[in-house]
C-alpha positions in Angstrom: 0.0 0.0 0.0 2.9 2.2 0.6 4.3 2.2 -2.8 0.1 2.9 -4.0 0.6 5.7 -1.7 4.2 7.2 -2.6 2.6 7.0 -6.5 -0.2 8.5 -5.4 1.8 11.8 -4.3 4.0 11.8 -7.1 1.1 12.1 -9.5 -0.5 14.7 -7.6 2.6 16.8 -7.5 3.1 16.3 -11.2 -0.3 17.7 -11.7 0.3 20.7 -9.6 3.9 21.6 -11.1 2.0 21.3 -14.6 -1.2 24.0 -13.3 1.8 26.0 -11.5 4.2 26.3 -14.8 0.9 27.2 -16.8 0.1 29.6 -14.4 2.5 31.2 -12.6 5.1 30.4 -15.2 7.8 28.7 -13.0 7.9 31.6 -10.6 7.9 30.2 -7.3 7.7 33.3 -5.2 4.6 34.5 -6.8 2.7 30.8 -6.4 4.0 30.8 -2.7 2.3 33.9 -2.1 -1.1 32.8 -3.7 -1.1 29.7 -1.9 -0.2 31.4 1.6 2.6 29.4 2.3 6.5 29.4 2.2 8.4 29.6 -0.7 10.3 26.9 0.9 7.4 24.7 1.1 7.0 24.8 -2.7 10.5 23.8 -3.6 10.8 20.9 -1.3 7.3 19.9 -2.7 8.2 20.0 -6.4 11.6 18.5 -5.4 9.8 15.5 -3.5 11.3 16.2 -0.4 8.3 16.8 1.5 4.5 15.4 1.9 1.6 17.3 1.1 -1.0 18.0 4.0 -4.7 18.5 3.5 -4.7 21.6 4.2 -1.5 22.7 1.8 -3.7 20.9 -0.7 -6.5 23.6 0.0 -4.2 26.4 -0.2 -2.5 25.0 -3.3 -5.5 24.9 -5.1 -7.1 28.1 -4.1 -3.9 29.2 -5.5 -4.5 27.3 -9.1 -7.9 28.7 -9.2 -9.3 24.7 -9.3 -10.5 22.7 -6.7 -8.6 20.0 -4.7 -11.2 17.2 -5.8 -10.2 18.1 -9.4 -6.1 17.5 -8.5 -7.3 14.2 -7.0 -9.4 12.6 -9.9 -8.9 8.9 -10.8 -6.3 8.7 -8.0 -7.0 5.7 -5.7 -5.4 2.8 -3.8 -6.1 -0.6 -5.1 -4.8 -2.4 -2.8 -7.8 -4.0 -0.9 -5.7 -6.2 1.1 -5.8 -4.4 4.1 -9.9 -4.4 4.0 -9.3 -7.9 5.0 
């Protein structure tokens, strides 16, 4: 389930970096400021050094002008073994 998991953040940060370059053309600063967060937080985000809380996730896509349910569509974890 872990690796579902880890795949699971790696696609949703690819989504974001893609809205974020579209938007806010690669500049950092300016997204951090949208999003109300540190500038730091952004960099170690696209540079998969840190996890993504829900409430980053909010902020993130206030920023993007979308909503968080839309950065999270089709992602799932199929791994039902733990159901058992």
């Amino acid at each position: 389930m872990q690796n579902e998991l880890d795949e699971i953040q790696l696609e949703l940060t690819k989504r974001i970096h893609l809205l974020f370059l579209e938007k806010f053309n690669g500049n950092k600063l300016a997204f951090s400021k949208a999003a109300h967060c540190d500038e730091k937080t952004i960099r170690r985000l696209f540079e998969n050094q840190q996890g993504m809380t829900i409430n980053l996730l909010f902020k993130i896509a206030f920023a993007l002008e979308t909503n968080p349910s839309d950065l999270l569509y089709g992602l799932s974890i199929t791994d039902t073994s733990l159901l058992k």
